[in-house]
Backbone bond lengths (Angstrom), bond angles and torsions (degrees), N, CA, C in turn:
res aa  C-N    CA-C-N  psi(-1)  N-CA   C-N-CA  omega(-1)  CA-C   N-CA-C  phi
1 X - - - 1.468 - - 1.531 110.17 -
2 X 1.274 104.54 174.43 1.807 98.46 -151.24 1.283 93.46 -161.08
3 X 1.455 124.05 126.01 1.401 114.54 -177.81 2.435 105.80 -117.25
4 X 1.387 102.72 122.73 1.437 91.02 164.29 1.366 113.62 -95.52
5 X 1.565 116.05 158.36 1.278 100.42 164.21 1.277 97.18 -132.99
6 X 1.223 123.61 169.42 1.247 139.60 -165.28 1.699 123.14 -150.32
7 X 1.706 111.38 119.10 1.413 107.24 170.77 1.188 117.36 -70.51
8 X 1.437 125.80 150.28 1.255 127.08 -161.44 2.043 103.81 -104.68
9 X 0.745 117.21 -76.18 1.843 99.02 175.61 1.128 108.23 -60.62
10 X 1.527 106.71 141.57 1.394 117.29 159.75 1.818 83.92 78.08
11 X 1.085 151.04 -11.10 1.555 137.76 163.66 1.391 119.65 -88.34
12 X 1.901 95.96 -82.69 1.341 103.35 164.38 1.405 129.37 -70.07
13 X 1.678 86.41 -49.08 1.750 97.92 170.88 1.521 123.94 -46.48
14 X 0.890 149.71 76.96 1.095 128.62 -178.30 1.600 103.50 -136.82
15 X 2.009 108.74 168.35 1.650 101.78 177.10 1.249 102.28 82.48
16 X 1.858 133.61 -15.83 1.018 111.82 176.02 2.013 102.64 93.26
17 X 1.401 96.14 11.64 1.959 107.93 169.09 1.342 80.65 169.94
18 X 1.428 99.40 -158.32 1.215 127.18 -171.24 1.939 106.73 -131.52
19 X 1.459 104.00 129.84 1.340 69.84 -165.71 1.656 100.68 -123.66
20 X 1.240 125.79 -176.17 1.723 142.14 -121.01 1.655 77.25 -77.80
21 X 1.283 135.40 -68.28 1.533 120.30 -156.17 1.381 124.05 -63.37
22 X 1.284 105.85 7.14 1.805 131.65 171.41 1.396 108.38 -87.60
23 X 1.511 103.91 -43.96 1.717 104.57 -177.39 1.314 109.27 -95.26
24 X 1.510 141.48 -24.10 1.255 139.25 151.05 1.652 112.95 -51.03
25 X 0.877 133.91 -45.46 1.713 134.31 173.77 1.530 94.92 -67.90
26 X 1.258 154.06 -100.96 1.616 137.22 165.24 0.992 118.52 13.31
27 X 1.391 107.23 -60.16 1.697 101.11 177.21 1.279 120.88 -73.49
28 X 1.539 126.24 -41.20 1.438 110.92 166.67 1.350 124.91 -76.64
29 X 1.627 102.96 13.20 1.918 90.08 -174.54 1.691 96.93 -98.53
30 X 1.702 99.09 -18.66 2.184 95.52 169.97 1.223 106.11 -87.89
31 X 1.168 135.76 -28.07 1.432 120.07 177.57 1.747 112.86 -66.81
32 X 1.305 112.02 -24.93 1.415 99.36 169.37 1.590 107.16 -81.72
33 X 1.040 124.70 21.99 1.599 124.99 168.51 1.349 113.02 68.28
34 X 2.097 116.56 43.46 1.179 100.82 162.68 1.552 93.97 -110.58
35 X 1.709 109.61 -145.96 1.482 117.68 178.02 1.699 98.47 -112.47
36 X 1.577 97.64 168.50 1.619 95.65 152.51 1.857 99.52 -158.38
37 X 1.006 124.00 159.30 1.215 128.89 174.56 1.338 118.82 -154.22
38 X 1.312 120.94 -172.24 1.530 128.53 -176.34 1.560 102.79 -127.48
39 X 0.956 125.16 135.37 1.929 149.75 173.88 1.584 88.42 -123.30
40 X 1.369 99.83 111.39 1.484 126.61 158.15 1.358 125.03 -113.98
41 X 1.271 130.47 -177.73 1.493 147.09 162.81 1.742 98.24 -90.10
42 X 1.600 112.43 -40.62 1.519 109.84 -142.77 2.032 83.34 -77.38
43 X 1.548 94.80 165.64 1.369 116.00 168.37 1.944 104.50 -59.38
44 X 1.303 115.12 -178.99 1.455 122.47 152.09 1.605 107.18 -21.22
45 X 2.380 71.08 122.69 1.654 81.82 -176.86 1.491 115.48 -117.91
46 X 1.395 106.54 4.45 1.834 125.93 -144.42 2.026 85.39 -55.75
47 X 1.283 100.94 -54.60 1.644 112.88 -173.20 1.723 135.51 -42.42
48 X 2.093 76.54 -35.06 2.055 89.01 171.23 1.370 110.04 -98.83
49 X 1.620 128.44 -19.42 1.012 122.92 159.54 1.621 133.51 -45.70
50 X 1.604 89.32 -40.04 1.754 105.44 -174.76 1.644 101.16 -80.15
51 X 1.551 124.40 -9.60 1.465 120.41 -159.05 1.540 97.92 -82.25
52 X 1.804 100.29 -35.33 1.642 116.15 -163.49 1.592 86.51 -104.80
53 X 1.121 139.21 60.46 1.417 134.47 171.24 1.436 116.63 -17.15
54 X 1.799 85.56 70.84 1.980 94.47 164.45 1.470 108.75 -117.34
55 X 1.580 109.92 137.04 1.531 120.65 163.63 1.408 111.57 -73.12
56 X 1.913 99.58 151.27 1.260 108.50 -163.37 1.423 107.64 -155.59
57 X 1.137 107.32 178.46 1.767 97.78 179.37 1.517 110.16 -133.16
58 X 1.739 109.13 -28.95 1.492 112.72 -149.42 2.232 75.41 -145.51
59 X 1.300 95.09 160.16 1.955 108.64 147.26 1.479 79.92 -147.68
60 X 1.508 100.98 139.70 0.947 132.73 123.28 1.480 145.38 -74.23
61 X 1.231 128.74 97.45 1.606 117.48 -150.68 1.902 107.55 -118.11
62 X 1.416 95.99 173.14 1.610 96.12 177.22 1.678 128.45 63.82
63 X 2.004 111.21 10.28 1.177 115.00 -157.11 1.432 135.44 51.64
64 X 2.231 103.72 29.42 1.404 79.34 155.89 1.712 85.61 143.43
65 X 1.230 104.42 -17.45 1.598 111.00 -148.95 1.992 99.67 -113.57
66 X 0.879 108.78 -29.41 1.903 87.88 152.58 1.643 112.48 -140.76
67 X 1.158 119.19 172.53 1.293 145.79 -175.55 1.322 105.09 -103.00
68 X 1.164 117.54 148.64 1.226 113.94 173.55 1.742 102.47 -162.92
69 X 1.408 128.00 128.20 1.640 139.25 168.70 0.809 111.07 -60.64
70 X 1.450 106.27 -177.50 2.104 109.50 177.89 1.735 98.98 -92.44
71 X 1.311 118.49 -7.11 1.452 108.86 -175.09 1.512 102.10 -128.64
72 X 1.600 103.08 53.19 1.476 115.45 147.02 2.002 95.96 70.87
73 X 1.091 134.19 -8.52 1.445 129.90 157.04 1.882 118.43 -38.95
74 X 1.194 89.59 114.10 1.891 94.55 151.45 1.228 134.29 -76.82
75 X 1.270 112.97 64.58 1.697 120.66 158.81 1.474 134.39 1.03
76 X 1.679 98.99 -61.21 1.456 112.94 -157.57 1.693 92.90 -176.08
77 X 1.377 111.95 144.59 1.382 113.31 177.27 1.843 95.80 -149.38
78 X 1.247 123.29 131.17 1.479 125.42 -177.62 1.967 94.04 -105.54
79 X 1.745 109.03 134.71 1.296 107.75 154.28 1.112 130.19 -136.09
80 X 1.573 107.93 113.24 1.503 121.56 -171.70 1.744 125.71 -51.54
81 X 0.975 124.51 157.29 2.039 121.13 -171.33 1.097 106.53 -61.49
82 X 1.347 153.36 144.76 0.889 153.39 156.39 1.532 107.89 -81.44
83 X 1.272 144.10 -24.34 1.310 142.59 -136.91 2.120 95.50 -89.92
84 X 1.048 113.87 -18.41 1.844 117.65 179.98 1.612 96.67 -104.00
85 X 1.549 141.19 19.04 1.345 108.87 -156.19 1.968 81.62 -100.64
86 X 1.174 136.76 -10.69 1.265 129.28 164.08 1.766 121.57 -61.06
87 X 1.091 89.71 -39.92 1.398 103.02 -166.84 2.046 109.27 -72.05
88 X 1.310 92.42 -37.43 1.808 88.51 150.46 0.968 142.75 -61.16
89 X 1.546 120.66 -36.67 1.241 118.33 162.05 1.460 143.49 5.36
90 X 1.680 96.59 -63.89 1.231 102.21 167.07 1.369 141.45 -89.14
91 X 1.467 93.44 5.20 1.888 107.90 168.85 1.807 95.54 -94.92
92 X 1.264 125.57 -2.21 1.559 121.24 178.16 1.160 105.73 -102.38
93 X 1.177 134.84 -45.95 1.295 141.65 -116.80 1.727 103.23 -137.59
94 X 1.344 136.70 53.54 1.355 151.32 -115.68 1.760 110.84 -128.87
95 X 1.477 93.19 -45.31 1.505 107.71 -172.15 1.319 109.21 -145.06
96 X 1.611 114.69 157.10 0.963 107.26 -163.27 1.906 116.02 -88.54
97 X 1.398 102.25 121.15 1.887 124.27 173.20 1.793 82.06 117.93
98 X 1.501 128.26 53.17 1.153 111.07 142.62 1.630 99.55 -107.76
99 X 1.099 103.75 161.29 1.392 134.76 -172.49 1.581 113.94 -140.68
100 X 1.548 106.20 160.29 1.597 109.02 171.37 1.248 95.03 -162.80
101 X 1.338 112.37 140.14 1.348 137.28 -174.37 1.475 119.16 -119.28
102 X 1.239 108.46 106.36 1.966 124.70 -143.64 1.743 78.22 -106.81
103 X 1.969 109.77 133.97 1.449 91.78 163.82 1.666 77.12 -143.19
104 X 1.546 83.76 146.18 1.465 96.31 167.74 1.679 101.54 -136.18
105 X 1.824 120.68 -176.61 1.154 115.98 -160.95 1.384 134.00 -68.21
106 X 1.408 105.39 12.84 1.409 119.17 -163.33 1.404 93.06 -140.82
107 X 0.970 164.50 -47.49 1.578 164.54 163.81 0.980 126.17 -137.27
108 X 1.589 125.28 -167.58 1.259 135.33 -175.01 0.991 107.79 -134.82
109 X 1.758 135.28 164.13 1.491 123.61 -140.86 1.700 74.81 -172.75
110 X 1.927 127.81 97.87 1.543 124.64 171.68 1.605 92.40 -100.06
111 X 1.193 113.76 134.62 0.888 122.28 173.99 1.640 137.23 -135.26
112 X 1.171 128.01 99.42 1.356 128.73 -174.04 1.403 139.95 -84.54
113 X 1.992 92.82 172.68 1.656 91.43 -178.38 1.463 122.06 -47.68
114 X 0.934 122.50 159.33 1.538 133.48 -169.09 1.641 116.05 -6.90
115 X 1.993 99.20 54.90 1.107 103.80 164.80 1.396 123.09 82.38
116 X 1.812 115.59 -12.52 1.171 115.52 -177.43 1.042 122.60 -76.34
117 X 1.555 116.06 132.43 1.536 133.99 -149.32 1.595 101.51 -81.79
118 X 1.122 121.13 174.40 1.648 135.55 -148.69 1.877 109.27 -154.72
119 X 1.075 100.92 139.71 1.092 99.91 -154.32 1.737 88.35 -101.83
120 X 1.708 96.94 155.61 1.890 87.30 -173.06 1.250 124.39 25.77
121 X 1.316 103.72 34.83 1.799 87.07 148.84 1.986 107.54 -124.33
122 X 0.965 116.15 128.59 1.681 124.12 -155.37 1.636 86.19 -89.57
123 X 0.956 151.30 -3.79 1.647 147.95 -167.39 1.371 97.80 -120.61
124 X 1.110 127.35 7.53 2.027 124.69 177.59 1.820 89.55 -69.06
125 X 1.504 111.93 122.65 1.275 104.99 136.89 1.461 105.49 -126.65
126 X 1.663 102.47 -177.63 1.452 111.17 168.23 1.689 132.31 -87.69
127 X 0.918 113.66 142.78 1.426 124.98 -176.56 1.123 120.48 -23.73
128 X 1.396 126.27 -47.00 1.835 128.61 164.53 1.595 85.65 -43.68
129 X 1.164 137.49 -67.46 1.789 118.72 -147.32 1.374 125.55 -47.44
130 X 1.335 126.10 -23.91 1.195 136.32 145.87 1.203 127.19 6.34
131 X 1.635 90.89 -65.54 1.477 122.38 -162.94 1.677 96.25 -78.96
132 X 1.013 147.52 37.09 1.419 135.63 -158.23 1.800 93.07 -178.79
133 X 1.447 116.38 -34.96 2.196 85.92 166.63 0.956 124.77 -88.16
134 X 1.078 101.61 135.70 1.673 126.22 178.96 1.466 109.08 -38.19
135 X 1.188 127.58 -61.82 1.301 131.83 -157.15 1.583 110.01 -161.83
136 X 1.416 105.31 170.45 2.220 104.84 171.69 1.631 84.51 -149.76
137 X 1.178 75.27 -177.60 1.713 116.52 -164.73 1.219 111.72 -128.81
138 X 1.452 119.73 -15.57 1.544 122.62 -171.53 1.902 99.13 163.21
139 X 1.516 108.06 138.72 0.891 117.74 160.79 1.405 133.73 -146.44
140 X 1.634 103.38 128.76 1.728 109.74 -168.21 1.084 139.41 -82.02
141 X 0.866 156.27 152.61 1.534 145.20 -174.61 2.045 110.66 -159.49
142 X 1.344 115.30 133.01 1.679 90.04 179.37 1.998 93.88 -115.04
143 X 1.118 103.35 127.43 1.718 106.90 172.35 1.205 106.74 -92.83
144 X 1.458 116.11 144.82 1.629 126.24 164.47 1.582 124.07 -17.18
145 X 1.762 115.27 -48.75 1.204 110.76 -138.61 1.783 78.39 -148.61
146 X 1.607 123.45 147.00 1.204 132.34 143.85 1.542 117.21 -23.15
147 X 1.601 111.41 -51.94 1.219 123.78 -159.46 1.402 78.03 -83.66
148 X 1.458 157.48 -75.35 1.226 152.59 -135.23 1.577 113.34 -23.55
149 X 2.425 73.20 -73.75 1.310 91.39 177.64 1.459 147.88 -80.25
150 X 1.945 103.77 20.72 1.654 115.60 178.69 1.230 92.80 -105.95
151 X 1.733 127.37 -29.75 1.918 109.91 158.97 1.270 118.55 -49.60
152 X 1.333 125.28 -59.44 1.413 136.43 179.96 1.572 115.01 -33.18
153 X 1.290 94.59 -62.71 1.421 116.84 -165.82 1.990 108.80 -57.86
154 X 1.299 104.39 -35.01 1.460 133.68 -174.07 1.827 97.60 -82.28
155 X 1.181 126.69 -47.13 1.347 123.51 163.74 1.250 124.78 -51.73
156 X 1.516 119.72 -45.48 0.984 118.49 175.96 1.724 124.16 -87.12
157 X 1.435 97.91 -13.50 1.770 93.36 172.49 1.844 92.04 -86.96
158 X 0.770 142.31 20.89 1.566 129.52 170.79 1.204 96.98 -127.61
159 X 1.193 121.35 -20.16 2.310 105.84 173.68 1.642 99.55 -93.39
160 X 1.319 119.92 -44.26 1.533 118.84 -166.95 1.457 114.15 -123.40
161 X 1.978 98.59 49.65 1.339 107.91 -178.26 1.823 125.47 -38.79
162 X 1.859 102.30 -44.52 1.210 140.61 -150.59 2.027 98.31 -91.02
163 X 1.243 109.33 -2.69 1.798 112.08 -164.93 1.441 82.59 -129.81
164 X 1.394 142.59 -54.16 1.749 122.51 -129.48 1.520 96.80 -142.75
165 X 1.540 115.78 157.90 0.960 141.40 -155.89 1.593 87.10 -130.83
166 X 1.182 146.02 57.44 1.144 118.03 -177.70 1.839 119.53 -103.23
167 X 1.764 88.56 146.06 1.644 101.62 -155.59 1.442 98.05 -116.71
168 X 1.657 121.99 166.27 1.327 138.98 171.20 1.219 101.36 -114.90
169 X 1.916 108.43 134.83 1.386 107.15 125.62 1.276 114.70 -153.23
170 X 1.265 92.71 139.95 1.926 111.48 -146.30 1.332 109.07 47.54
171 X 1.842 106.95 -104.52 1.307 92.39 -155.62 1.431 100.31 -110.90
172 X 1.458 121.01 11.60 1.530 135.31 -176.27 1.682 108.06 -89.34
173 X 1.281 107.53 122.71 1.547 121.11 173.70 1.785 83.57 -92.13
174 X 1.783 104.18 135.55 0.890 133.57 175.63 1.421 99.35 -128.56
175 X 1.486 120.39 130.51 2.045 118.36 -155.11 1.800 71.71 -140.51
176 X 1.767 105.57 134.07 1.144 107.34 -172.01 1.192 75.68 -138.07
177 X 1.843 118.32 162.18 1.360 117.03 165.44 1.451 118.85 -72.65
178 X 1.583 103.27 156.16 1.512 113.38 172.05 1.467 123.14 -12.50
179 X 1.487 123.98 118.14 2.238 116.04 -165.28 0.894 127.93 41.35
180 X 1.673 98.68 16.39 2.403 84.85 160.13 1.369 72.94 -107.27
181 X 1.460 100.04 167.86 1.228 166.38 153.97 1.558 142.20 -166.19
182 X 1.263 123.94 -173.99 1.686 109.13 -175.23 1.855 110.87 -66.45
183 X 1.061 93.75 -32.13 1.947 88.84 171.82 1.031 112.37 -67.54
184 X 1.270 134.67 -45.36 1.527 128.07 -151.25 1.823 96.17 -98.46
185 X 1.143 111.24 7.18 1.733 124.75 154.33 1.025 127.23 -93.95
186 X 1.305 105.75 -28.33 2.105 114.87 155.32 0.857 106.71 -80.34
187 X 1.277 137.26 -39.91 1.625 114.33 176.80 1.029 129.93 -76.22
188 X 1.385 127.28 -12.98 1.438 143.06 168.74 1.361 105.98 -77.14
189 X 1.316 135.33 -33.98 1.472 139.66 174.74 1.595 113.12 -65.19
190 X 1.180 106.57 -46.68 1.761 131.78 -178.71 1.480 90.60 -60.89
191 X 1.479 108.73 -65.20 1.695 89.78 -163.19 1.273 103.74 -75.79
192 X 1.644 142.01 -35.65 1.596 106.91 156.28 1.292 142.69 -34.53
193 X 1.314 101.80 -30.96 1.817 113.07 -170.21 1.994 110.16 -97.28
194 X 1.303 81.31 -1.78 1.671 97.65 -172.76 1.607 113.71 50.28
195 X 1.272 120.70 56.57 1.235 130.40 -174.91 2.099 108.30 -108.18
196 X 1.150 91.44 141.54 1.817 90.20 -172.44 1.517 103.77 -79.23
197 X 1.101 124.65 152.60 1.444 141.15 178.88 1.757 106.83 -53.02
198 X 1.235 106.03 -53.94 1.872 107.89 173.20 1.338 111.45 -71.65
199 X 1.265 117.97 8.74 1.763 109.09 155.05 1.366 125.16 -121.19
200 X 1.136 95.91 31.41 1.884 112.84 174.39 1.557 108.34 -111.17
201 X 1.044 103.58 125.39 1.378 124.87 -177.14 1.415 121.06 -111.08
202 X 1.098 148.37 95.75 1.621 153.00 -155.35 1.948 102.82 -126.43
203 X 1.482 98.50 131.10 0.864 117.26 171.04 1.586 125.82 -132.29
204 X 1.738 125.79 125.19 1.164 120.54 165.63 1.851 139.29 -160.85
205 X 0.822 115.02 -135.59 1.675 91.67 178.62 1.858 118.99 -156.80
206 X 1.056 86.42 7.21 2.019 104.76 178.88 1.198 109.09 -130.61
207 X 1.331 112.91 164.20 1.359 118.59 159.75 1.303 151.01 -34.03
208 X 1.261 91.28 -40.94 1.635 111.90 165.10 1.299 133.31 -75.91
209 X 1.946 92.64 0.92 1.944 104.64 179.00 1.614 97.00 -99.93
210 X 1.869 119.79 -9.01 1.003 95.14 175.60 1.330 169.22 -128.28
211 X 1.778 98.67 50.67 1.429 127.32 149.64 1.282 114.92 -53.36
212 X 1.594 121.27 -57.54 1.591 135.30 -168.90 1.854 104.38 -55.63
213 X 1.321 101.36 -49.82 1.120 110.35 -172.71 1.664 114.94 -68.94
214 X 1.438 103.95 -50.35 1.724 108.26 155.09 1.748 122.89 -36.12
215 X 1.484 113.47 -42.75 1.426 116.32 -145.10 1.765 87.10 -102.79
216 X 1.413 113.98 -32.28 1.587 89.10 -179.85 1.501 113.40 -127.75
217 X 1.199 135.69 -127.52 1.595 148.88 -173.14 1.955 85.61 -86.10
218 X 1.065 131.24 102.87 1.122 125.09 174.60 1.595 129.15 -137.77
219 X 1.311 119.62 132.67 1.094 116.19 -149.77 1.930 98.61 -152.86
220 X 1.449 115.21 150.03 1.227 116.79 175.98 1.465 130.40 -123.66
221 X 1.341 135.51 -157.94 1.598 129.90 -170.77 1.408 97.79 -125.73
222 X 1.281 106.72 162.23 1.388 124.49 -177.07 1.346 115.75 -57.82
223 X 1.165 114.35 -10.84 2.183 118.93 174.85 1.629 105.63 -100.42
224 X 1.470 110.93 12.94 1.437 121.94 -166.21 1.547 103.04 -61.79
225 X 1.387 127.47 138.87 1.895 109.17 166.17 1.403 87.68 -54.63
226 X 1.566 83.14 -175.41 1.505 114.44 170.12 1.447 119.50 -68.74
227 X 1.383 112.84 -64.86 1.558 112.79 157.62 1.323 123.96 -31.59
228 X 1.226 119.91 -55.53 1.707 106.08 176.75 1.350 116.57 -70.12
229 X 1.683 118.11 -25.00 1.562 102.42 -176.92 1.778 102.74 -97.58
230 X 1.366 134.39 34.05 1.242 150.76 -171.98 1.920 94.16 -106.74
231 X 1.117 124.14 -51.54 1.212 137.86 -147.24 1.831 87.14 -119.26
232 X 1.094 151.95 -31.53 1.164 153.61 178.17 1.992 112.61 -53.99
233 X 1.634 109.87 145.17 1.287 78.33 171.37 1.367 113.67 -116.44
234 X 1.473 110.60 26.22 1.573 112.60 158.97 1.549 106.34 -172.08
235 X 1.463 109.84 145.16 1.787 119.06 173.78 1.070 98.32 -68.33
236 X 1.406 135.67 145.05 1.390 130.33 151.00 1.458 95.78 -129.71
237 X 1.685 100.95 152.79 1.283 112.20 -174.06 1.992 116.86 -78.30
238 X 1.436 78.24 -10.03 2.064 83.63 173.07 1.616 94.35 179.93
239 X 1.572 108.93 -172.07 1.167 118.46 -178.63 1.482 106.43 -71.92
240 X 1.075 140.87 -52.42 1.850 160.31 -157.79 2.122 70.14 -52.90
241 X 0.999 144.62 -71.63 1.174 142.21 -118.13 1.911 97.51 -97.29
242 X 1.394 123.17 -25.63 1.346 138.91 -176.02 1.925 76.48 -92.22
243 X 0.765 151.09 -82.24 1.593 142.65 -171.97 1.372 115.64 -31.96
244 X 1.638 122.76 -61.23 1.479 115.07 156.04 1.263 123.35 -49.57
245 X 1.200 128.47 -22.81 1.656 134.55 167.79 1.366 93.07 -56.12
246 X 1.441 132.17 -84.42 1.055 144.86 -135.81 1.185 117.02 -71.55
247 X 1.735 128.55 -61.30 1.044 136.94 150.76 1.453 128.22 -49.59
């Protein structure tokens, strides 16, 4: 058995959907009785999966931080400290209309520059609240510029080495707790599924694919940056084409 995994924007997603010779290769890579799944940044995906009628076995969600089956099971869920998420603030929260969007297992907590309030959004608190959640699961932030958010991201793995996992893609800071990321969510899946490390196959196209892509058989698509297809050990033009590889 053989597990792929796959980032979902900018991987599968692409073209603006996903389209049929992506989900025909899926289907023959489970009917030969391996796995395949999606490792994202985004929260719960069971809903957009079913919109774009793709088969699946596993999501990986949040970059790393829960598990999730094809029949809605919780696998594995990681929860990061809450006790430093104030004290970032000010490596997030910089200029004015940045924002960060803290979710942990019970809600979500958007929170802005110097407090300025937001219209329809029912989860705005103020900056003291920080100081009072327990813990997250993932935290968002969108910066101006690609480059913004790989300074950002780089600030905060050197001030809050010991709290955050923090990942890029494009221009989205994705803040995971302390050693998750998308690898250390395949490997936690693998050793549930008892699958060997040389039969994991990872595919993706940002920054944030490239631990996964570092840690196992990893390879990206033709919209790949440069960095990921630098370190990749082959472009493929979609998933259907990493499946004829494999099989």
């Amino acid at each position: 058995m053989k597990i792929i995994a796959s980032d979902y924007d900018g991987t599968l997603r692409r073209h603006e959907g996903v389209i049929d010779r992506d989900r025909e290769a899926i289907i023959k890579w489970r009917k030969a009785g391996n796995l395949f799944g999606i490792v994202t940044g985004r929260g719960r995906m069971e809903g957009e999966l079913k919109s774009v009628n793709v088969e699946y076995d596993f999501i990986i969600d949040f970059n790393g931080t829960e598990i999730w089956d094809n029949k809605e099971n919780l696998l594995y869920r990681a929860i990061g400290k809450g006790e430093n998420l104030y004290n970032m603030l000010p490596v997030l929260l910089k200029n004015e209309g940045d924002w960060v969007d803290i979710i942990n297992d019970n809600r979500s907590y958007y929170i802005t520059y110097k407090d300025m309030p937001v219209e329809k959004r029912d989860t705005w608190v103020k900056n003291e609240v920080a100081k009072e959640i327990p813990g997250f699961m993932q935290i968002y932030a969108l910066r101006r510029t690609d480059k913004d958010a790989l300074e950002t991201a780089r600030e905060l793995n050197d001030k809050f080495e010991k709290d955050v996992s923090a990942l890029v893609n494009g221009s989205w800071l994705n803040i995971a707790p302390y050693g998750v990321t998308k690898a250390s969510g395949i490997a936690k899946y693998a050793e549930i599924m008892n699958v060997d490390k040389k039969n994991i196959f990872t595919i993706g196209d940002s920054y944030n694919d490239m631990d996964m892509i570092k840690a196992f058989n990893g390879f990206t698509v033709l919209n790949g940056s440069p960095e990921v297809k630098a370190i990749a050990s082959a472009v493929y033009d979609g998933i259907w084409e990493l499946v004829e590889h494999v099989i």
